[in-house]
N, C-alpha and C positions, 0 to 999 in steps of 0.2 A: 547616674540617673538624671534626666535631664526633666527639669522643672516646667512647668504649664499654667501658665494663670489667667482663670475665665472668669469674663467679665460678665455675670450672672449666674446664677443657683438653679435656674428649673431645668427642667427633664432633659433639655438636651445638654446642659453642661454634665449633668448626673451621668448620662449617654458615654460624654465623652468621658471624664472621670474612669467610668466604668473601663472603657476601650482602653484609657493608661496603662492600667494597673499590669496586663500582661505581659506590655512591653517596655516595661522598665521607664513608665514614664508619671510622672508623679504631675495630678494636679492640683492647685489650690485654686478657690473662688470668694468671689465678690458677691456678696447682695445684700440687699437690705432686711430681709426677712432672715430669721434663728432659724427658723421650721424651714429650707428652701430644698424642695426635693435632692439638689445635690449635695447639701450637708451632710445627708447620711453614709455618703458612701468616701464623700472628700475632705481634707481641713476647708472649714470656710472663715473666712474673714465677713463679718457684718458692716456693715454699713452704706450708706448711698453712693450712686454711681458718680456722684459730681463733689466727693469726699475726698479731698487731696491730701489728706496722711492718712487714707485706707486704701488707696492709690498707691502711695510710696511705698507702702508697708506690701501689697500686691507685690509691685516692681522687685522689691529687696528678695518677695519668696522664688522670684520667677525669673526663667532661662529667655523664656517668649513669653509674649502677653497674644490671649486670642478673648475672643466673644461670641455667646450665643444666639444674640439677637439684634435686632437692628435697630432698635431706639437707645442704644447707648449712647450718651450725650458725646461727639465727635470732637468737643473737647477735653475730653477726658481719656478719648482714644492717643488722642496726641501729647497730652501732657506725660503720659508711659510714655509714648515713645522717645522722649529726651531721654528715658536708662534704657530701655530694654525693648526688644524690636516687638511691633505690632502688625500682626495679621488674622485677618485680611489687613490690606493697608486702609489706614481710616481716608482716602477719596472713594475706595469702594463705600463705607460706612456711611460718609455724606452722599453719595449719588442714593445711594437709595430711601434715604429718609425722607426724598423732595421727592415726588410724581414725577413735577417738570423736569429737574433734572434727568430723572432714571426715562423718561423719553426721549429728550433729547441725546442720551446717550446710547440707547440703542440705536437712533437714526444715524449716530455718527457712527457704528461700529457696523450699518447696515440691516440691522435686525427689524423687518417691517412691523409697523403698529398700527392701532385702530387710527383713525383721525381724531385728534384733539384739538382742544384748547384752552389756556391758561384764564380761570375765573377770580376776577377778588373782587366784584361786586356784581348785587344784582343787575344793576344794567350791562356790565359785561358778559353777566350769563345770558341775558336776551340775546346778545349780540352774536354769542357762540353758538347758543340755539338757531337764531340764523342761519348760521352759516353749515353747522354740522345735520341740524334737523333731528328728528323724536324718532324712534326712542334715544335716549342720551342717558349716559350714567355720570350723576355727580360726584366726583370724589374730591374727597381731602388730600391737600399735598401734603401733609405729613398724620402720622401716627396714627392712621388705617389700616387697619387688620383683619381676619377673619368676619367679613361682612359687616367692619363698623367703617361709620365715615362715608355713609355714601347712600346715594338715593337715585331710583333710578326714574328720570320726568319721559311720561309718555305723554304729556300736553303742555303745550306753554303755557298753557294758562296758568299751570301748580307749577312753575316755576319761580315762584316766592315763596311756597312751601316748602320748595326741597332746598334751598338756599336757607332757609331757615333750621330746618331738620339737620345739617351739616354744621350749623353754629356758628355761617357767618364770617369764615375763614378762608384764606387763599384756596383757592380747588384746582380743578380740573376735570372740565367736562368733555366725554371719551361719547363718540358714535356705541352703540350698542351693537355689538357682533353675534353675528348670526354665527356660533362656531359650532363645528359638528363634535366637537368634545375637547374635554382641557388637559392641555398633556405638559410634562415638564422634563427637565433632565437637570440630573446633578452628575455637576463636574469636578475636575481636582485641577492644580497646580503648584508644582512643588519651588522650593526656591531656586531650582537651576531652571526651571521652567518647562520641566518634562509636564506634561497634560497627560488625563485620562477621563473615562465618560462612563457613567453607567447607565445599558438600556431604558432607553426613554418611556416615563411611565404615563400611563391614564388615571387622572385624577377623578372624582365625582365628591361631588358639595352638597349639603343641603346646608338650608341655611344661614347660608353663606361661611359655614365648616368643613372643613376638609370630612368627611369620612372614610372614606374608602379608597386603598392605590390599588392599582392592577401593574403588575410589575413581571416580566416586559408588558408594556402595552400593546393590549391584542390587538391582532392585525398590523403593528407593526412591518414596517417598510423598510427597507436600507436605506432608500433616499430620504426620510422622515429621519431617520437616525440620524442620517450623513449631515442633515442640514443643522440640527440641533446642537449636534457636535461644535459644526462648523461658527456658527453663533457665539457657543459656551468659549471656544478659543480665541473666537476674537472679542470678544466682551473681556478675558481674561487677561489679554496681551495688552491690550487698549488700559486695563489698569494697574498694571505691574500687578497682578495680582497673585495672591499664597495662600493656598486652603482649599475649603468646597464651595463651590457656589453652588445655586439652587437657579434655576432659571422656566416661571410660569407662562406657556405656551398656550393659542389656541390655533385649532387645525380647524383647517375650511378647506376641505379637499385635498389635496396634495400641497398645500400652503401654509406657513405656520407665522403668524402674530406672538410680537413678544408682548406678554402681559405686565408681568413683576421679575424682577430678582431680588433674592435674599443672600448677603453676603455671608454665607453661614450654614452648618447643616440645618437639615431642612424635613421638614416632617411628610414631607412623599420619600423621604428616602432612608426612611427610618427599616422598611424591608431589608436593605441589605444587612442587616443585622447577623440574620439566620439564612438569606437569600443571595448572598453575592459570595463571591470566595473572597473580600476584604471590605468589611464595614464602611458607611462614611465617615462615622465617627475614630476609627481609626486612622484612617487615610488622612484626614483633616490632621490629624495627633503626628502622620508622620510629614505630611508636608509643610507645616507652622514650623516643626520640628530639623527640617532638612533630610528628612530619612528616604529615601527608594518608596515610588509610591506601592501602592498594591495591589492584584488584577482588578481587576472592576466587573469581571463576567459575572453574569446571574448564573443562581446553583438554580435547576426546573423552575418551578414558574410560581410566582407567589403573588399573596395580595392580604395588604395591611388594613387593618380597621381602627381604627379610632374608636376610645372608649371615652363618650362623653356625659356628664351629667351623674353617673354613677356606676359605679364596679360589679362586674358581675361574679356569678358563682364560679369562683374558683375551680374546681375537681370539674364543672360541667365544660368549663372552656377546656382543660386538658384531656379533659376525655377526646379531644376532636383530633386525631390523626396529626402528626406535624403541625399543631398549633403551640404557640410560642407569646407566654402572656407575659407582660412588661407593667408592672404597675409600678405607678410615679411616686407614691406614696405623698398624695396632696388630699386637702381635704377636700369633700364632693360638695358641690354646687351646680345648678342648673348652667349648661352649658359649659361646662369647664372641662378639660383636656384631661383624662387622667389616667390614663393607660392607652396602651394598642394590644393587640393581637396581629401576630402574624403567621398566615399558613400557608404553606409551601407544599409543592407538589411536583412530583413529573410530568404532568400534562395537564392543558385544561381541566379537561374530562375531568380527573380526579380532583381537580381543584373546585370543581363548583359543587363536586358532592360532599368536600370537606367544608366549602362554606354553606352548602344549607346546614350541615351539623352543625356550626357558629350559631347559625339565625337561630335557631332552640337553645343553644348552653344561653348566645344573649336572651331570650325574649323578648326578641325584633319583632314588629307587628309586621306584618303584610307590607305594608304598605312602604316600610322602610326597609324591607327586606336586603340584605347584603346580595350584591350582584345587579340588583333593581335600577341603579344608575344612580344620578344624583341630585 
C-alpha cells in the first residue's frame, strides 16, 4: 500500500482521502483543526503547518508528501522534501502564492494576461493608474482568495480607498477585462511526464464565489480546448511539475487570458467525481503516486454547484435525477463552502430540467437561480 501525506484536512484532502481508499492507497493529514472535514474519513495528525515535528512525524507516515491548498507555508513544503518527495514541486507552490510571480510566469510560458502592474504604495498605485487606466482591479500579491483581497477602482480619485480596503500591502493592479465568461481546465501530470486534460469548463461567480461549473463548457470549441490544453502543458513542463493543476481562464472571443492557477485539485473540477470516467482526485493520487494516469473524458454532461452558507434538504436534493450530494461535514456559517452537488445528464436538454428540479430541493430564489449565470 503505498502511503499519501496531505498537507491540510478540508474537503478536498477529505476528496482525496476518499479517492485512496479503493486503490490501495492510504492517506494521512496535517492540520490544525481535530474537527477538519478530512479527519473523518483519514488518520490525521494535528497541528500547524510551520510545526516541524508534525512535519517529521508526516514524512515518517508518508511514501509522497502532497497538499490541498495553496497557502502552505513553502517552507514547510521543502523542509519534507529533505525525507520524502513533494508534489506538486514547492516552485509550483511559491509561483502561486505571489500574483507577481504567477504573471510573470505565465508571460514566460506564453499564456497572455490582463495588463498589469506591481503596487506597494499608494503613489505607485497612481502611477499604475496611469498607465493602465479605470476601471482597474486591486489585488493582493499574496493570500486572496475567493473575492478577498481586492477592490475594484473605477475613479482615481477612491484610489486611497481601495489601497486602504486591501490593507496597505504589496498588490497588483490588473486592467479590468471585459471577458465574455470565465472558463478553466484542469490538468494532470504524472512523474514520467505523461499529461492529460479534462474538458474545459465554464465557471460563474457570485460574489466573488465560485457557484456553479458547467462541465464541458457549452459551446465549447476544439480550438478553445486545444489552446487550454496547450497552456496547461506548458505551464507544466516549465515547472517539472506532478499532479493536477487547476488553471483560471477568461475568453474574449476566440482568445483566452490566464487569470489564476492553483497547484492543486480544484473546485471547478470537483464534477469529475461522478462525471469523467477517472476523478481528479484520483488522478492526482495516481500521478504524486507514479501510477498510469486515467482517462479524463467526461461521462454526458454535467454541472456542479456549490453549497454555501447552509445544507440543504437532503431526500429533496436526491430526489433530483442523477444528483450526487457531497457534504463536507463543516460547520455552517455565512458564506462558507460546505458541500456540492453534482448532476449529470446525457444532454443539455435534460440537464437544465434536472437543474431547475435543484433550484426547488435548494430554495434558490429567482434571482440566484442555478443556470442564471453568475
Amino acid at each position: 500500500m503505498t502511503r499519501v501525506g496531505i498537507i491540510g484536512g478540508g474537503q478536498l484532502g477529505r476528496m482525496l482521502a476518499l479517492a485512496g481508499h479503493d486503490n490501495g492507497i492510504s492517506c494521512t493529514t496535517l492540520d490544525p483543526s481535530r474537527g477538519s472535514p478530512a479527519a473523518a474519513v483519514a488518520p490525521a495528525i494535528v497541528g500547524a503547518y510551520d510545526d516541524h515535528e508534525r512535519l517529521a512525524d508526516l514524512a515518517e507516515r508518508s511514501d509522497v508528501v502532497t497538499y490541498e491548498f495553496e497557502n502552505v507555508p513553502v517552507e514547510a513544503a521543502r523542509s519534507i522534501e529533505q525525507r520524502v518527495p513533494v508534489f506538486p514541486p514547492p516552485a509550483a507552490l511559491e509561483a502561486s502564492q505571489d500574483r507577481l510571480a504567477e504573471k510573470e510566469l505565465f508571460t514566460a510560458v506564453g499564456l497572455p494576461v490582463a495588463a498589469y502592474a506591481p503596487v506597494d504604495s499608494l503613489s505607485s498605485l497612481a502611477d499604475a493608474l496611469e498607465r493602465l487606466g479605470t476601471p482597474a482591479v486591486l489585488k493582493t500579491r499574496r493570500l486572496g482568495y475567493d473575492g478577498k483581497g481586492q477592490a475594484v477602482i473605477h475613479d482615481r480619485l477612491l484610489a486611497e480607498d481601495a489601497w486602504r480596503s486591501v490593507g496597505e500591502v504589496p498588490c497588483l493592479l490588473e486592467a479590468l477585462v471585459r471577458f465574455d465568461r470565465e472558463l478553466s481546465i484542469v490538468a494532470v501530470r504524472g512523474r514520467d511526464g505523461a499529461t492529460a486534460a479534462y474538458p474545459v469548463v465554464e465557471n460563474r461567480h457570485r460574489d466573488g464565489i465560485l457557484r456553479e461549473t458547467r462541465a464541458p463548457a457549452p459551446g465549447l470549441t476544439s480550438a478553445v480546448q486545444e489552446t487550454a490544453e496547450a497552456h496547461a502543458r506548458s505551464l507544466m513542463a516549465e515547472l517539472g511539475y506532478v499532479g493536477v493543476l487547476a488553471i483560471e481562464l477568461f475568453q474574449t472571443g476566440g482568445s483566452l487570458l490566464g487569470n489564476e492557477m492553483a497547484p492543486r485539485v480544484h473546485n471547478s473540477g470537483h464534477w469529475t467525481i461522478e462525471g469523467a470516467e477517472t476523478s481528479q482526485f484520483e488522478n492526482h493520487l495516481r500521478a504524486v503516486c507514479g501510477l498510469p494516469l486515467g482517462a479524463t473524458d467526461a461521462v454526458g454532461v454535467s454541472a456542479m454547484v456549490n453549497l454555501i452558507g447552509s445544507m440543504p434538504d437532503r431526500a429533496a436534493v436526491l430526489a433530483v435525477p442523477r444528483a450526487h450530494l457531497h457534504d463536507y461535514g463543516k460547520q455552517a456559517r455565512p458564506g462558507r463552502k460546505l458541500g456540492h452537488v453534482t448532476v449529470r445528464a446525457d444532454d443539455e436538454r435534460t440537464l437544465e430540467s434536472r437543474l431547475d428540479g435543484l433550484t426547488v430541493a435548494l430554495g434558490t430564489s429567482d434571482a440566484a437561480k442555478i443556470g442564471g449565470g453568475g
